[in-house]
C-alpha positions as CSV (number, residue, x, y, z in Angstrom):
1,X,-19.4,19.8,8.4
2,X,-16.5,19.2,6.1
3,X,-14.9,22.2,4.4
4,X,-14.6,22.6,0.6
5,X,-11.0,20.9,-0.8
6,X,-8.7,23.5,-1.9
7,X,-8.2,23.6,-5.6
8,X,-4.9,21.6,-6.8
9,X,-2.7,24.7,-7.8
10,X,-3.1,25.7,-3.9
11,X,-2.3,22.5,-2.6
12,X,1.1,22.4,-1.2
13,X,3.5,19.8,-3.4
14,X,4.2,16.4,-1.7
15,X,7.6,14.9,-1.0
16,X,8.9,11.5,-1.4
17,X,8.3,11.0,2.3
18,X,4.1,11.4,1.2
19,X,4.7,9.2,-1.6
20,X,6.1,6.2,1.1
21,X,3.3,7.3,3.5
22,X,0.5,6.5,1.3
23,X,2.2,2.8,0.7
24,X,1.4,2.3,4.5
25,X,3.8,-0.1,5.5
26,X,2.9,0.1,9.3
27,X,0.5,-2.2,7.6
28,X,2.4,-4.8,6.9
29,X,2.5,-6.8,10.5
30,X,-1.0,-7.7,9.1
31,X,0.9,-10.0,7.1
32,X,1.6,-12.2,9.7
33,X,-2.1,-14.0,9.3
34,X,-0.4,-15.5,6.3
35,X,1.7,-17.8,8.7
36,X,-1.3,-20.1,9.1
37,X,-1.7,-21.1,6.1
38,X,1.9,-21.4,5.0
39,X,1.7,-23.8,8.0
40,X,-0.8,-25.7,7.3
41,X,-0.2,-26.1,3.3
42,X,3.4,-27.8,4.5
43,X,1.2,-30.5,7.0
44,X,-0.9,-31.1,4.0
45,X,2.0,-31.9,2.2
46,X,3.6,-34.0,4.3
47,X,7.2,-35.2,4.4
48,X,8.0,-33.7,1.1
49,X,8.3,-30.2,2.7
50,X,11.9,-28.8,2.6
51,X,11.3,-25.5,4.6
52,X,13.8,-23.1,2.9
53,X,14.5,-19.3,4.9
54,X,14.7,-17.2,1.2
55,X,11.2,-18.0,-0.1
56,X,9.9,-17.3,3.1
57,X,11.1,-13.7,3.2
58,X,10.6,-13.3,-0.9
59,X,7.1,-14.2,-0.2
60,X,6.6,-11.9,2.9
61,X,8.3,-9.2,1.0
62,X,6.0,-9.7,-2.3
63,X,2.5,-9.5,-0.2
64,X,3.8,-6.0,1.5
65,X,4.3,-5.0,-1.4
66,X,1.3,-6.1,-3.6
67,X,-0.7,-4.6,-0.6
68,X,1.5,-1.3,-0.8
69,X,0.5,-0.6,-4.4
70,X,-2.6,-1.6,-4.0
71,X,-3.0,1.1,-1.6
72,X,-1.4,3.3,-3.0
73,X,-3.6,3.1,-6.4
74,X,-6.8,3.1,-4.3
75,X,-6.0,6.0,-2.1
76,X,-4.9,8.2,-5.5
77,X,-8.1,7.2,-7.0
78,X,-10.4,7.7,-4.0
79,X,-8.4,10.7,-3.3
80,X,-12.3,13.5,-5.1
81,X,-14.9,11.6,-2.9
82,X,-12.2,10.6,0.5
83,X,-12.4,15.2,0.2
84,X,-16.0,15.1,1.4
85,X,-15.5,12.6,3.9
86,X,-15.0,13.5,7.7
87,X,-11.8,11.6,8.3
88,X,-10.6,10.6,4.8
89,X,-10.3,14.2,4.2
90,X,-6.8,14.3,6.1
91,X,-5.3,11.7,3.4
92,X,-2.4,12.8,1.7
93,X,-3.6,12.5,-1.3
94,X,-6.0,14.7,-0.3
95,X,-4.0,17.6,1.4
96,X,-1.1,17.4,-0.9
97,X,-0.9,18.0,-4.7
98,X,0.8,14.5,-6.1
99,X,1.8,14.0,-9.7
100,X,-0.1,11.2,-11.1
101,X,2.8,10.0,-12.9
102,X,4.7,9.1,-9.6
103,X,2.0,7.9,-7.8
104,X,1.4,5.2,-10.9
105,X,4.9,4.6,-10.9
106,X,5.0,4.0,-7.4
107,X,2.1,1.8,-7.5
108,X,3.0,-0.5,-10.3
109,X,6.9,-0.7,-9.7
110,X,6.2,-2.2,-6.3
111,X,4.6,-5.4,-7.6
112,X,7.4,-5.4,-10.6
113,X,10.0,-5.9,-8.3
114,X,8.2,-8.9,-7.4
């Protein structure tokens, strides 16, 4: 059985180091699945590729961090119903009181920046 969430004034305050948790970047090695198709967009093309380091890492960069806001919005959203779940319930958005002004702004600068 899943206890009752506290009310927000008794939630303890979260830190920046919450705020970068809930971006997940030990995600981001899932990005690697993205190599395939980079590779096989450049045989399509032919002889005209002209494989460049920069927009390699620029575009690496961008997906972590598209998938970083993304969930961080979804976990600040989800955070009422993820309360009543067994595991979800341990979230930091759950456990810890976050302002909703830096948890936007952390999840739209992210993409920004790309």
């Amino acid at each position: 059985m899943v206890d009752a969430p506290l009310p927000p004034a008794m939630l303890k305050g979260a830190s920046l180091r919450d705020h970068i948790a809930i971006m997940r970047l030990d995600h981001a090695t899932k990005h690697v699945f993205i190599l395939p198709g980079i590779v096989l967009a450049a045989l399509l093309r032919g002889s005209a590729v002209h494989p460049r380091f920069w927009p390699f890492v620029a575009g690496g960069l961008a997906a972590v961090l598209i998938a970083s806001a993304n969930y961080v919005i979804n976990e600040w959203l989800d955070r009422d119903s993820d309360a009543h779940h067994p595991t979800k319930s341990t979230r930091t958005a759950v456990r810890l009181r976050m302002r909703a002004g830096a948890v936007w702004g952390n999840g739209r600068c992210w993409p920004a920046w790309v």
